[in-house]
TORKOL-4160 file (C-alpha; in steps of 0.2 Angstrom, whole numbers, padded with zeros to 4 digits, m for minus):
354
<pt num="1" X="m0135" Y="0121" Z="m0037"/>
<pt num="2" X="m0118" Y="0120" Z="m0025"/>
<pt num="3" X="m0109" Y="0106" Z="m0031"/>
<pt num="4" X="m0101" Y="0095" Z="m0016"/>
<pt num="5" X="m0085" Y="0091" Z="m0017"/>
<pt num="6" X="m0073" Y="0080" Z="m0010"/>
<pt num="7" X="m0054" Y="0085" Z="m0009"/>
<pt num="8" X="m0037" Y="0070" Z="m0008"/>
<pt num="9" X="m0023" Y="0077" Z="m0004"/>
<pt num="10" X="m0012" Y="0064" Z="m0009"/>
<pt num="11" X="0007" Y="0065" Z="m0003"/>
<pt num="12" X="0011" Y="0052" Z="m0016"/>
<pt num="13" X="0026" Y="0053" Z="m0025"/>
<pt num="14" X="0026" Y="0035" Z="m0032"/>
<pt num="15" X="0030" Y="0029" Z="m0051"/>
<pt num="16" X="0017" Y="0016" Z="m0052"/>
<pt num="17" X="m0002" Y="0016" Z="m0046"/>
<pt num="18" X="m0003" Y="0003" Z="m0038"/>
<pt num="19" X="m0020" Y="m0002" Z="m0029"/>
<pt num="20" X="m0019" Y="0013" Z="m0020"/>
<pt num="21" X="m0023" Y="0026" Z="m0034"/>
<pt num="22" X="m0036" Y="0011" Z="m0040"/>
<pt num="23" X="m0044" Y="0014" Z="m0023"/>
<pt num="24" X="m0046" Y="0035" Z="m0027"/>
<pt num="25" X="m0054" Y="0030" Z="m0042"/>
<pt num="26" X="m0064" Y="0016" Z="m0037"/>
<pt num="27" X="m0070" Y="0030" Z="m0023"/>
<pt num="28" X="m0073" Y="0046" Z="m0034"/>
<pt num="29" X="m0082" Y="0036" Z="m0045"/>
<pt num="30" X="m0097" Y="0030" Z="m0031"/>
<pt num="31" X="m0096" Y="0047" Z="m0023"/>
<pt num="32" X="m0102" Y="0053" Z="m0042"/>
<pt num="33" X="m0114" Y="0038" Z="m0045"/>
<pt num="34" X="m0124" Y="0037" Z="m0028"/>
<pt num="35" X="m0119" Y="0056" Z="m0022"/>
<pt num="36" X="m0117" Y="0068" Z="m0037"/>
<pt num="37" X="m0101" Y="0073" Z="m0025"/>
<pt num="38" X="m0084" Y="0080" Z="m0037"/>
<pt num="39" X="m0068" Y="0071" Z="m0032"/>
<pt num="40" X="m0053" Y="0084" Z="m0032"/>
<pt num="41" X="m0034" Y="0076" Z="m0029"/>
<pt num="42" X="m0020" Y="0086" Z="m0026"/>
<pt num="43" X="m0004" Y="0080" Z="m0028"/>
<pt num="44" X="0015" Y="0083" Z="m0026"/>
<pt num="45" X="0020" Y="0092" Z="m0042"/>
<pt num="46" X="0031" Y="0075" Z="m0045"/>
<pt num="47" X="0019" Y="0065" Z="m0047"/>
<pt num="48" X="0007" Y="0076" Z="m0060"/>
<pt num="49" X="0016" Y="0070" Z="m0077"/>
<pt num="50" X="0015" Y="0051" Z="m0072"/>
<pt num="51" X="0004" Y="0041" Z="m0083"/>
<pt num="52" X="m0007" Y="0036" Z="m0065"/>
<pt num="53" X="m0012" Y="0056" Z="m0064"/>
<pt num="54" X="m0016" Y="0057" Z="m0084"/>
<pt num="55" X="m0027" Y="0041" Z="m0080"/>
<pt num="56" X="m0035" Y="0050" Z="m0064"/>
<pt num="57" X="m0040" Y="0064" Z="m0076"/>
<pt num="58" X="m0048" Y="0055" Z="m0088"/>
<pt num="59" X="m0060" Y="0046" Z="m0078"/>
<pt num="60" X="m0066" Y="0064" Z="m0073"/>
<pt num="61" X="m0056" Y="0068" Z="m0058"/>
<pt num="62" X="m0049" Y="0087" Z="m0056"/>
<pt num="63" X="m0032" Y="0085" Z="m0054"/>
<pt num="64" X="m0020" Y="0099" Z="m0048"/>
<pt num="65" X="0000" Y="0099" Z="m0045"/>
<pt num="66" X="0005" Y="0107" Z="m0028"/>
<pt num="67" X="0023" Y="0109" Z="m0023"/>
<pt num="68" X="0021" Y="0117" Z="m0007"/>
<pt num="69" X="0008" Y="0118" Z="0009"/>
<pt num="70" X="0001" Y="0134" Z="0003"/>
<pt num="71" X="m0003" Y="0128" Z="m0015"/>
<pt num="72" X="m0012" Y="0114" Z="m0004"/>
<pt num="73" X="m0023" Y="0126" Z="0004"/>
<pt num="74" X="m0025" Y="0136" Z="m0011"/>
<pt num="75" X="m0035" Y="0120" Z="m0018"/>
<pt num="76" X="m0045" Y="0121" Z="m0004"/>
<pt num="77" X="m0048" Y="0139" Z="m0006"/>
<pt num="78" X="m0053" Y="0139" Z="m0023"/>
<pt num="79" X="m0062" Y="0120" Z="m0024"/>
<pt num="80" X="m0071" Y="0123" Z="m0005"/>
<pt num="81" X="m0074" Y="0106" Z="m0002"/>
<pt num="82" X="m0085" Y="0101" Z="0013"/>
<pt num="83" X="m0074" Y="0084" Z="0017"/>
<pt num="84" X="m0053" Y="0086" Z="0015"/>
<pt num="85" X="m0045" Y="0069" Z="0014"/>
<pt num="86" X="m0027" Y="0067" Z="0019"/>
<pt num="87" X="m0019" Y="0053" Z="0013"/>
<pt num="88" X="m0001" Y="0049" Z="0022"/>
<pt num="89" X="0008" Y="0060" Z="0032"/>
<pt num="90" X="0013" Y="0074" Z="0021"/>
<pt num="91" X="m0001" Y="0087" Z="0018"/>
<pt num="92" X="m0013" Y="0081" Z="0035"/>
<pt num="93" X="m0005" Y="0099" Z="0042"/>
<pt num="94" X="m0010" Y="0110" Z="0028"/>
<pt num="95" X="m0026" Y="0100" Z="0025"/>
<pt num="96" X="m0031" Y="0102" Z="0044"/>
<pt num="97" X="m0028" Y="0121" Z="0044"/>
<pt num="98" X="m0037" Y="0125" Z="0030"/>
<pt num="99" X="m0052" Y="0112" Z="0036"/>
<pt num="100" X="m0055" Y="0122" Z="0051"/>
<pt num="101" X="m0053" Y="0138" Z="0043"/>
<pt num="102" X="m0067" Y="0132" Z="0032"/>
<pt num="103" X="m0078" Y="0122" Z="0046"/>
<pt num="104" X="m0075" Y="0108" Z="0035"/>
<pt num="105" X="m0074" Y="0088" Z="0037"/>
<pt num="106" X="m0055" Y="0084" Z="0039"/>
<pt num="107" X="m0049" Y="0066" Z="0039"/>
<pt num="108" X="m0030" Y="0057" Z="0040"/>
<pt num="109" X="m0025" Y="0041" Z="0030"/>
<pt num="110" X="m0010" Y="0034" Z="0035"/>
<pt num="111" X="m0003" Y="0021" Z="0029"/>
<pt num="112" X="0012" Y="0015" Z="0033"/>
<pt num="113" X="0020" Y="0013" Z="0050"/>
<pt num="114" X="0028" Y="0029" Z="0057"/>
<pt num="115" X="0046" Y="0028" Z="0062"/>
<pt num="116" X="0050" Y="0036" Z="0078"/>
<pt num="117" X="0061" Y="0051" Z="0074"/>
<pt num="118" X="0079" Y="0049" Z="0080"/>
<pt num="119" X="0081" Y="0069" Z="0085"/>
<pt num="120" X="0072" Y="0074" Z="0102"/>
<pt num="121" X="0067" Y="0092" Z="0091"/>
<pt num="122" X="0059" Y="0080" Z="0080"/>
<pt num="123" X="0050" Y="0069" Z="0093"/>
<pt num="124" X="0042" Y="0085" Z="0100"/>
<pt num="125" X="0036" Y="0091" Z="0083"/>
<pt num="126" X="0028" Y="0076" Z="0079"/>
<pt num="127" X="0022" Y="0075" Z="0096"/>
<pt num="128" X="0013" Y="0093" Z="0093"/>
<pt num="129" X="0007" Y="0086" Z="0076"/>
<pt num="130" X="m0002" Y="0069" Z="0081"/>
<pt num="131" X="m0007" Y="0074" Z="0100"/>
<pt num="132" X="m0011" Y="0092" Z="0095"/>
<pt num="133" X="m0017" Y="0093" Z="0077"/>
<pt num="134" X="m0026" Y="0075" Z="0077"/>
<pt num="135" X="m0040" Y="0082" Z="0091"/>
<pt num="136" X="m0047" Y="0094" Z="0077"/>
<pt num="137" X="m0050" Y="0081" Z="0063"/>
<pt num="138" X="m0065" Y="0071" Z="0062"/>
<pt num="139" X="m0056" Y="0055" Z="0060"/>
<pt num="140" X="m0039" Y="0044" Z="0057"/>
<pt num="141" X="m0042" Y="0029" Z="0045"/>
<pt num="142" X="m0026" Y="0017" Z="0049"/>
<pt num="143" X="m0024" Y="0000" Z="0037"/>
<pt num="144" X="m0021" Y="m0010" Z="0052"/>
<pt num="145" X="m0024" Y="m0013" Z="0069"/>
<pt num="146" X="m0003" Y="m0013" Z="0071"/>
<pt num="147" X="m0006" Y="0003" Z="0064"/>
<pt num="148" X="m0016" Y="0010" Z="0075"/>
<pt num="149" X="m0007" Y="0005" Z="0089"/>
<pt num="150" X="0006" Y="0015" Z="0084"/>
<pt num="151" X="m0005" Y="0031" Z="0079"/>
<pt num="152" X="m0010" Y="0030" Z="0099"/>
<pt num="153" X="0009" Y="0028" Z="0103"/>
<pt num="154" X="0011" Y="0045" Z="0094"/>
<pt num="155" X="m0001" Y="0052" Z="0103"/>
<pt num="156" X="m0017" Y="0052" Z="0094"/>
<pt num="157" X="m0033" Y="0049" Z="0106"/>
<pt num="158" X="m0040" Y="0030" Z="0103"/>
<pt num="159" X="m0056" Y="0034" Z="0099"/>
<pt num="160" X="m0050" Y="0048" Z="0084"/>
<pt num="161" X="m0045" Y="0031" Z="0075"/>
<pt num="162" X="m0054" Y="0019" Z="0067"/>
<pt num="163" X="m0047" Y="0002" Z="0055"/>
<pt num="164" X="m0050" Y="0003" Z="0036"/>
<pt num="165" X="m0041" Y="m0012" Z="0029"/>
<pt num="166" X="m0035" Y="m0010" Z="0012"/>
<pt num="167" X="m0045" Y="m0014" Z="m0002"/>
<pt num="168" X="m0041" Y="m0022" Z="m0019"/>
<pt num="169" X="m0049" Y="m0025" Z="m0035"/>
<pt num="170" X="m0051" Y="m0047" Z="m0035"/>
<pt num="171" X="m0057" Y="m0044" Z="m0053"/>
<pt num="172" X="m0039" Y="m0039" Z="m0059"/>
<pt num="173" X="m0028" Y="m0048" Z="m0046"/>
<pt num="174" X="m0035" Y="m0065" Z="m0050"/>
<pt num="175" X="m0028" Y="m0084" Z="m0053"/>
<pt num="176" X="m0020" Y="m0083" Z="m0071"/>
<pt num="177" X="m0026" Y="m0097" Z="m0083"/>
<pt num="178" X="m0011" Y="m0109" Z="m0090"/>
<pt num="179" X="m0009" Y="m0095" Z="m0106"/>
<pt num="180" X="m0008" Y="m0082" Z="m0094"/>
<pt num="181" X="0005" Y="m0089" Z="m0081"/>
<pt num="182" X="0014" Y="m0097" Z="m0098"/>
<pt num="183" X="0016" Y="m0080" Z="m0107"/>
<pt num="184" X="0020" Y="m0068" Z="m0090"/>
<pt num="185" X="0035" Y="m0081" Z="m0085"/>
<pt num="186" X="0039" Y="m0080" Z="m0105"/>
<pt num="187" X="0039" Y="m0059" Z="m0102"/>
<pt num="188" X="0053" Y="m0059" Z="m0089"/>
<pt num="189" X="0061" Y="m0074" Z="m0096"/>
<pt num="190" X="0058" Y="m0089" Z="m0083"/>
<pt num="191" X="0060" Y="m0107" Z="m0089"/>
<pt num="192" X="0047" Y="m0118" Z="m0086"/>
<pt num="193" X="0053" Y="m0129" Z="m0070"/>
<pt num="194" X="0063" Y="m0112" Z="m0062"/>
<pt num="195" X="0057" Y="m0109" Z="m0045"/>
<pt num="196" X="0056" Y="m0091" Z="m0044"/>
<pt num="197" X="0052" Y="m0080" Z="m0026"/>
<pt num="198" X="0043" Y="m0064" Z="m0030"/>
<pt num="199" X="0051" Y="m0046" Z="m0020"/>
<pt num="200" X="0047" Y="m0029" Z="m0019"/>
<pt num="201" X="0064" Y="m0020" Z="m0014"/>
<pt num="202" X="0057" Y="0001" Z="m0015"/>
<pt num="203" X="0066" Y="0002" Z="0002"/>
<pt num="204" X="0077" Y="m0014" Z="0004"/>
<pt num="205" X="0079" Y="m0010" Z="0024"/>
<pt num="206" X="0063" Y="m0008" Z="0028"/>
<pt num="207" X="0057" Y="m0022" Z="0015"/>
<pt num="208" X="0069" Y="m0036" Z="0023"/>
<pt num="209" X="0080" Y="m0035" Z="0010"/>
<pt num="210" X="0097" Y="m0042" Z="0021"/>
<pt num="211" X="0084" Y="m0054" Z="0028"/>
<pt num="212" X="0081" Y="m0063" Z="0012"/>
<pt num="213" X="0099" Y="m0065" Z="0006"/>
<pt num="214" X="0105" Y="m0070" Z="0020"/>
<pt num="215" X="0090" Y="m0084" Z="0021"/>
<pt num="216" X="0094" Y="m0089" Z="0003"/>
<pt num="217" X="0113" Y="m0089" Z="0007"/>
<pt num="218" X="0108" Y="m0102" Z="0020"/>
<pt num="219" X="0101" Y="m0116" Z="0009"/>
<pt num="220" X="0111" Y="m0113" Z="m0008"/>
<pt num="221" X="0098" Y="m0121" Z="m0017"/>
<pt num="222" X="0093" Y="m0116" Z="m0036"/>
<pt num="223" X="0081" Y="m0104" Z="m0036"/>
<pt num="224" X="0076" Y="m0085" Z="m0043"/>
<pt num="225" X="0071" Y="m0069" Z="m0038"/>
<pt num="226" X="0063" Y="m0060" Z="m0048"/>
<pt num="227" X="0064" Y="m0041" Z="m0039"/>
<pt num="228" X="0051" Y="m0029" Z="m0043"/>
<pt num="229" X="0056" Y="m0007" Z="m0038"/>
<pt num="230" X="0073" Y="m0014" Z="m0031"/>
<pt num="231" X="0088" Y="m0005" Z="m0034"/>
<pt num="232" X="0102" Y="m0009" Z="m0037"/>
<pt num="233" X="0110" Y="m0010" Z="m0017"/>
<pt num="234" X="0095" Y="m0023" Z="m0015"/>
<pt num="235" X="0099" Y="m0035" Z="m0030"/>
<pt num="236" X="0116" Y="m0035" Z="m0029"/>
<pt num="237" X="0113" Y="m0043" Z="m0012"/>
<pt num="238" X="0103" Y="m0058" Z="m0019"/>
<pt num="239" X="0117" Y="m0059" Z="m0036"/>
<pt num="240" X="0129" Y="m0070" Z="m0027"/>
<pt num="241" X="0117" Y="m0084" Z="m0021"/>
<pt num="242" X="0104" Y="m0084" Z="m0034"/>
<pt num="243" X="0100" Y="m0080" Z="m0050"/>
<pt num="244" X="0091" Y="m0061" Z="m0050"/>
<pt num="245" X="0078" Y="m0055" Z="m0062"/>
<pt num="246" X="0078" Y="m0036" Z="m0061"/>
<pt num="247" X="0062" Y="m0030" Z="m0068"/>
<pt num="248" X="0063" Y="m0013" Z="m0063"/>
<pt num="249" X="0048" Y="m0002" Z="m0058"/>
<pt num="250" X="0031" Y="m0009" Z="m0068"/>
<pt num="251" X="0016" Y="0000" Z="m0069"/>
<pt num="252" X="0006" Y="m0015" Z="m0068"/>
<pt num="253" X="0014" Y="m0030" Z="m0055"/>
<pt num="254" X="m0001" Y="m0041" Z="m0059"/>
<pt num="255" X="0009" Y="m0051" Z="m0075"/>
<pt num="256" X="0024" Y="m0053" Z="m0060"/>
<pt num="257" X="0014" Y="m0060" Z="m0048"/>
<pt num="258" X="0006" Y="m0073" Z="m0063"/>
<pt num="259" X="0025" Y="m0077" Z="m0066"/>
<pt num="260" X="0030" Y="m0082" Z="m0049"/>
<pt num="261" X="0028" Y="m0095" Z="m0038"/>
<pt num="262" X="0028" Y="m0087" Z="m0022"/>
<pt num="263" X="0031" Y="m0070" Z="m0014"/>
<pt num="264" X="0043" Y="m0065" Z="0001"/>
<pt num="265" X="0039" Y="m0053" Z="0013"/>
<pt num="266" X="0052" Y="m0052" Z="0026"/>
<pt num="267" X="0049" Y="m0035" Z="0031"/>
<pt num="268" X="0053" Y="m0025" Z="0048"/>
<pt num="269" X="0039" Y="m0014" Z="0047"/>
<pt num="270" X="0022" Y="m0014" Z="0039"/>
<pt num="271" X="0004" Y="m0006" Z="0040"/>
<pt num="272" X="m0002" Y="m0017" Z="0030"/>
<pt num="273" X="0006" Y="m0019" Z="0010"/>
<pt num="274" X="m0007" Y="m0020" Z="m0005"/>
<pt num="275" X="0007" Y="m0030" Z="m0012"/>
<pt num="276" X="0001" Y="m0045" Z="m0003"/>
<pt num="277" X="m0017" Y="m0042" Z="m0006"/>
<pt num="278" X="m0015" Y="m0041" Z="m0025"/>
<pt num="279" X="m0002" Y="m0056" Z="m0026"/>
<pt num="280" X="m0015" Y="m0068" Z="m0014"/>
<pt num="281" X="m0028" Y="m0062" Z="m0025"/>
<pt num="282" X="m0018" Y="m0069" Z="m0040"/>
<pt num="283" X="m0017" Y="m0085" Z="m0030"/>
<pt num="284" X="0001" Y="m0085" Z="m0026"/>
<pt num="285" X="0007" Y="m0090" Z="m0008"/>
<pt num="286" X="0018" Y="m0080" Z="0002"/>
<pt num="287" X="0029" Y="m0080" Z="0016"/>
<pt num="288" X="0031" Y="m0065" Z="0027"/>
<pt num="289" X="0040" Y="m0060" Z="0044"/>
<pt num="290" X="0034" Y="m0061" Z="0062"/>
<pt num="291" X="0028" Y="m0043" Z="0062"/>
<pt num="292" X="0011" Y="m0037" Z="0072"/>
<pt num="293" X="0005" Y="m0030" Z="0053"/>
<pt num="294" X="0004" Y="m0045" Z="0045"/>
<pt num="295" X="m0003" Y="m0055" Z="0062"/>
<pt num="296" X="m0021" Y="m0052" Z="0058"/>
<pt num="297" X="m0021" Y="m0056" Z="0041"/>
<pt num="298" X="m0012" Y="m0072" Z="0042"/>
<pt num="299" X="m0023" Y="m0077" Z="0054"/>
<pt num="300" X="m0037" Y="m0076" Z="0041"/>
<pt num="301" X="m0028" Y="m0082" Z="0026"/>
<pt num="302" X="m0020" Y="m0102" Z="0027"/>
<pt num="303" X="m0008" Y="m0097" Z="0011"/>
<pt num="304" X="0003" Y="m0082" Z="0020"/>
<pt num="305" X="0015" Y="m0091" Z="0029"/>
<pt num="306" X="0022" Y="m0083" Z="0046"/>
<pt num="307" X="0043" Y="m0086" Z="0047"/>
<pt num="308" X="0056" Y="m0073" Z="0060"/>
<pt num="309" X="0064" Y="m0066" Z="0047"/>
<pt num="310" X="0079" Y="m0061" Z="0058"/>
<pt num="311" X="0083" Y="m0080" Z="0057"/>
<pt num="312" X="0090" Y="m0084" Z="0043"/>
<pt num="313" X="0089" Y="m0103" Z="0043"/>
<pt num="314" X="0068" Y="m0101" Z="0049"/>
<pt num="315" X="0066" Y="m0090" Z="0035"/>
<pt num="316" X="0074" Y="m0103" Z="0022"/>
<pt num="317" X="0065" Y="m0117" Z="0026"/>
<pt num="318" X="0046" Y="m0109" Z="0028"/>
<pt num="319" X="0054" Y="m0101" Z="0010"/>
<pt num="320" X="0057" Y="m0118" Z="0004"/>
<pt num="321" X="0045" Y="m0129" Z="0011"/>
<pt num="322" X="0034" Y="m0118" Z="0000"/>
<pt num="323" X="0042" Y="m0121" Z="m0015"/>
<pt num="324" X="0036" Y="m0125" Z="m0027"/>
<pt num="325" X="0017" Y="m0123" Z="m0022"/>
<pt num="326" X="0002" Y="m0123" Z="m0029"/>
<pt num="327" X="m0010" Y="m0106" Z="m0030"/>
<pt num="328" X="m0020" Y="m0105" Z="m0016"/>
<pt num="329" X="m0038" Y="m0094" Z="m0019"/>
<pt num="330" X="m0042" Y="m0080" Z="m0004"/>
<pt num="331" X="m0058" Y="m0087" Z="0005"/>
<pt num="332" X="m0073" Y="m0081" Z="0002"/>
<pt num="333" X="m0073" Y="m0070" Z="0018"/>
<pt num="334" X="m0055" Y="m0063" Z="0015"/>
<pt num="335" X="m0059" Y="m0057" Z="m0001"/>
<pt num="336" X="m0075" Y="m0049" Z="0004"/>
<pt num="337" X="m0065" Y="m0040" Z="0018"/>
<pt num="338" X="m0052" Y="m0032" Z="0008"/>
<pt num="339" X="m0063" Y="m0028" Z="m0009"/>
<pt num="340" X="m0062" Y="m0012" Z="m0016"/>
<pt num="341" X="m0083" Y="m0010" Z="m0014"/>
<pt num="342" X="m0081" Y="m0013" Z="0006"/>
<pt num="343" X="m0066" Y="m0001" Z="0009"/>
<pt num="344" X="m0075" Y="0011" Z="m0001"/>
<pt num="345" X="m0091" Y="0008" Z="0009"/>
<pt num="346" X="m0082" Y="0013" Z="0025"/>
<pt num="347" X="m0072" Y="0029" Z="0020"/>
<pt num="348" X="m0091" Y="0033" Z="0013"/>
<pt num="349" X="m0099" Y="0030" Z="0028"/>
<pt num="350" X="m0086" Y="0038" Z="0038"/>
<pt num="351" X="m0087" Y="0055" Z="0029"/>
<pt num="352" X="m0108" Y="0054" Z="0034"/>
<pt num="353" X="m0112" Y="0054" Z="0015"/>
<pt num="354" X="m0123" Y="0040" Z="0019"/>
């Protein structure tokens, strides 16, 4: 019996899982219960020693180093799966090749927003990519409807792309009882009455970085920021204003988010960050900028807190009229939405398994 196979290509250098590599698993492991299909990931060679990979493996998933576009389509070669996933940007050329050399199924994820290169070469190779390349896939999942806006911008035919929110696991990223909240403020060493702003710094331009200190400079009040994946150019900017709590890349955020009382998203561009769909799951409110990514989702959600983020002063005081708060739980509907089981569903669905 031909044993089917599903094939991720993951260009995913990161330290830490994150809900993402949740998501891979939560997939893999329905494909195998409903399906009997085989998940296969590859991944940048980077990333095959991290403790996320090792945990991939032992829950049955064939996972293979690649360090270049042929050793991608090698994998593809040698595992011959009949659906090819793409997830970001970085392997959806080698993965579409090798797809239509093997009449397979192709798909792209992207998710993040796409930067519009600044050289006119690069334009027109990215141009080639998404106008040209995209037509022979069988579909482009996007995380928001921002996002797909801008996948049509690049060039890629409306009706190639279809909205997959993100999906968490509520289970995990829940309310913490008093112990729990107690003991994670006692981990990063947070006093009991210390109002304290939760911030992921990974790319402090694109995150808002400048845009929060600049907003804390404006009030001076007593507060702290506890930054999670910043380094060190990000939390210097917040150390003359406010006390900074540098805890470095975790490999799980969810005893962060327990700790703090509220998390700051003043980003300039988004598709839509799992960061704020784990830290609402934990009940923890959040202000965010007046980007299109996070439009939708606020709409939907009375706790995430629209403010312009280029202005410092309306950043400050949505910041600090939220402060302190209480936890807020995601509705019903919102959770429902954004659940590991629904996203899971649609990428299922999508590859015509069902």
């Amino acid at each position: 019996m031909t044993t089917i196979t599903v094939l991720h290509a993951l260009d995913y250098p990161a330290e830490k899982p994150g809900s993402f590599i949740a998501g891979i698993e939560a997939l893999a492991a329905r494909l195998q219960d409903d399906y009997r299909v085989r998940s296969v990931v590859t991944l940048p060679l980077r990333s095959f020693s991290k403790p996320w990979s090792r945990r991939l493996a032992d829950r049955g998933i064939v996972t293979i180093g690649t360090s270049s576009y042929s050793q991608v389509i090698h994998s593809i070669r040698l595992y011959k799966p009949a659906v090819i996933h793409a997830h970001f940007s970085g392997y959806t050329v080698p993965a579409t090749l090798a797809a239509l050399a093997r009449e397979a199924k192709v798909f792209w994820h992207i998710h993040s927003k796409l930067e519009s290169p600044r050289s006119a070469l690069k334009r027109a190779a990215r141009t080639m990519k998404f106008a040209g390349l995209a037509r022979r896939t069988d579909g482009v999942f996007a995380v928001s409807t921002a996002l797909c806006a801008s996948l049509v911008a690049a060039g890629i035919a409306p009706g190639k792309i279809s909205v997959v929110a993100n999906g968490v696991d509520f289970d995990y990223f829940r309310e913490p009882d008093e112990r729990e909240r107690r003991d994670a403020r006692r981990l990063f060493g947070i006093g009991e009455n210390e109002r304290t702003i939760l911030f992921f710094g990974r790319d402090g331009h694109v995150k808002g970085a400048d845009f929060l200190a600049a907003a804390l400079r404006e009030r001076s009040q007593p507060v702290t920021v506890l930054c999670v994946a910043s380094p060190t150019a990000v939390t210097g900017l917040f150390a003359p204003h406010v006390r900074v709590i540098d805890a470095g890349t975790l490999q799980d955020v969810r005893p962060a988010m327990w700790a703090s009382d509220l998390l700051a998203m003043p980003s300039r561009t988004e598709g839509l960050p799992l960061a704020l769909l784990e830290a609402r799951g934990t009940g923890l409110p959040a202000v965010v900028s007046q980007i299109e990514a996070f439009e939708s989702f606020c709409s939907q959600d009375r706790a995430t807190v629209r403010a312009g983020a280029e202005n410092p002063r309306a950043f400050a005081d949505a910041l600090f009229a939220e402060l302190p708060s209480p936890r807020v739980a995601l509705s019903v509907p919102v959770r429902h939405a954004h659940s590991l089981a629904t996203w899971a569903n649609r990428i299922i669905q999508a590859y015509g398994f069902t």
